[in-house]
C-alpha angles and dihedrals in degrees: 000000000000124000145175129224137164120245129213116254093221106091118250143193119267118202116201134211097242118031094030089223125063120173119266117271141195117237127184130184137337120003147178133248120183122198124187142148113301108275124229127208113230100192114035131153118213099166104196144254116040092342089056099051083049104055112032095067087071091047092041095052097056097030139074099201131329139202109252122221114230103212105120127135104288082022116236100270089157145068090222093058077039089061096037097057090040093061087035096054080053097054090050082056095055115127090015096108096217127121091225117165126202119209109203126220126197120231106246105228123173082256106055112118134215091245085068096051079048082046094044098054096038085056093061108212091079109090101165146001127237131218115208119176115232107272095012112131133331114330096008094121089110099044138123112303092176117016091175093047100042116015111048097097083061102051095043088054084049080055091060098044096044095231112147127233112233106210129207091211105205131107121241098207108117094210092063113081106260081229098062093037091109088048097056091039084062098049103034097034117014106049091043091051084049100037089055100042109023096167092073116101105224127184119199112227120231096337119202113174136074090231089061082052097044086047093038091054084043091072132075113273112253097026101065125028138153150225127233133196134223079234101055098039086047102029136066123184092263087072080068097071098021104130088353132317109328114205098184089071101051117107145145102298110035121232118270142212122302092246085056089046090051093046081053102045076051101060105035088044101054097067097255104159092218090079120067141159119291105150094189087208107192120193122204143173107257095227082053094057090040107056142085096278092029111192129244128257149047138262103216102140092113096050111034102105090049094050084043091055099046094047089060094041093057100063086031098251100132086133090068089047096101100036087060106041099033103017116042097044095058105037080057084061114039104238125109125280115251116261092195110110127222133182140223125199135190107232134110133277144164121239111226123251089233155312123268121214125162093274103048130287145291123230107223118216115271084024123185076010139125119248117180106204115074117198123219150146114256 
């Protein structure tokens, strides 16, 4: 639901969901508050330990769940480790006062069986398992080297218990373009896999071509479906060397050209129920992004909705809002929509420089910068 409302011209004090504290701000005039169903994120990285406790608060206060990524170090193979960072991920919750809920993933080796898939649906908290090829991304070291020759009697099992495979959908081989690595994926790994069991239901993960989305409205509705990121739907590869080399906006994958950001803003913005919201928030140490070998990946958890927000608005698409970020995602799944309801104002607000734990800090997406929609419970 959209509404308009006049604003008094005194400022005011805006309270965030997530730092609790935002600078004042002057507001005229009329302005627009959006409410919809609760959104969830379906592709979120909380890491553990100290950087855990700092960053899921800001995940736990917009979302209603969210699908949490397993590659820790050692990366998450098993439903016990399942089970223990998903009780550690709620005590770190304790005194927040949100319903947050976790919904756990397994780490795809060469090695996983069919009995832990069995294992991982019959705990309860798993809800899918990721593929990551091997040095992929962050983490991946321990990943899949031969998913036709290994892993079949596991996704078939998947199959049976109707638990979806999230794909990182990039090549490893260092002869192919980094740039093109999604598009060969398509074509070398992910047809194939479909091709030879259709009947797994497969998400890609942040896509950020126009070829993922050309691939991803190809398949059947309700078998194949994707992420996408606030960065990707915001960002093209340019943003990377702007004013110098910007480490803050370097993830896997990497961002892309503009023609592959606009096919993307085009398909997640005309309603089509194959797209929904995976932030792939990535939390790292800023002496970890700025330095000589910097790490992949973006912390946007504050600041998704209102990327999210101002990328519809911008091609005047607010009515698909909720369907994308509390809708899609869900009805993928299987599980209810939230009836929970969260707002959105348009009103400014400054994005903080950055966020301070007892081992350094971590530098948010759009720091130090103005965003215009402020999420909050009504």
């Amino acid at each position: 639901m959209i509404k308009s409302f006049a604003l008094p011209s005194k400022p005011s004090r805006l309270y965030g969901p997530n730092t609790g504290d935002y600078k004042r701000v002057k507001s005229f005039g009329v302005r627009m508050e959006l409410s919809i169903a609760q959104p969830d994120d379906w592709h979120l990285h909380l890491r553990d330990g100290e950087l855990l406790k700092t960053v899921v608060s800001h995940s736990a206060k917009q979302f209603g769940r969210a699908i949490i990524m397993p590659n820790l170090r050692p990366p998450i193979t098993t439903t016990a480790a399942a089970v223990s960072y998903h009780d550690s991920i709620l005590k770190a919750l304790q005194g927040s006062n949100t319903d947050f809920t976790p919904l756990m993933t397994l780490y795809l080796t060469d090695k996983t069986t069919p009995h832990e898939i069995k294992l991982a649906r019959e705990s309860g908290v798993v809800y899918a398992v990721k593929l990551y090829p091997a040095g992929a991304t962050t983490n991946s070291q321990d990943g899949v080297t031969d998913l036709f020759g290994k892993c079949v009697p596991a996704l078939e099992e998947m199959i049976n218990q109707n638990m979806p495979l999230l794909v990182h959908g990039e090549v490893t081989d260092p002869e192919v373009d980094i740039f093109d690595r999604e598009r060969v994926f398509i074509e070398t790994v992910l047809k194939p896999l479909i091709q030879k069991l259709p009947k797994l239901k497969v998400v890609m993960e942040h896509v950020t071509t126009m070829d993922a989305i050309k691939f991803v409205e190809s398949c059947e509705e309700g078998s194949v479906a994707a992420t996408v990121t606030p960065q990707h739907l915001l960002l093209n590869r340019n943003s990377l060397f702007q004013g110098g080399l910007q480490p803050h906006k370097y993830c896997l994958p990497v961002l892309k050209r503009e023609t592959h950001r606009q096919a993307i803003v085009s398909a997640v913005t005309s309603g089509n129920k194959r797209f929904f919201l995976g932030t792939d928030s990535a939390p790292h140490e800023r002496r970890t992004k700025e330095s000589s070998c910097g790490c992949a990946g973006i912390f946007n958890a504050p600041v998704a909705l209102s990327i999210y927000a101002k990328v519809f608005e911008q091609v005047g698409a607010l009515d698909k809002l909720e369907a994308f970020t509390s809708f899609n995602g869900p009805d993928f799944y299987g599980l209810p929509r939230n009836t929970k309801k969260i707002s959105l104002k348009k009103t400014a607000w400054k994005v903080p420089e950055s966020y301070s734990y007892a081992s350094g800090s971590i530098v948010p997406m759009s720091a130090g910068q103005s965003l215009e929609w402020l999420p909050f419970f009504p």
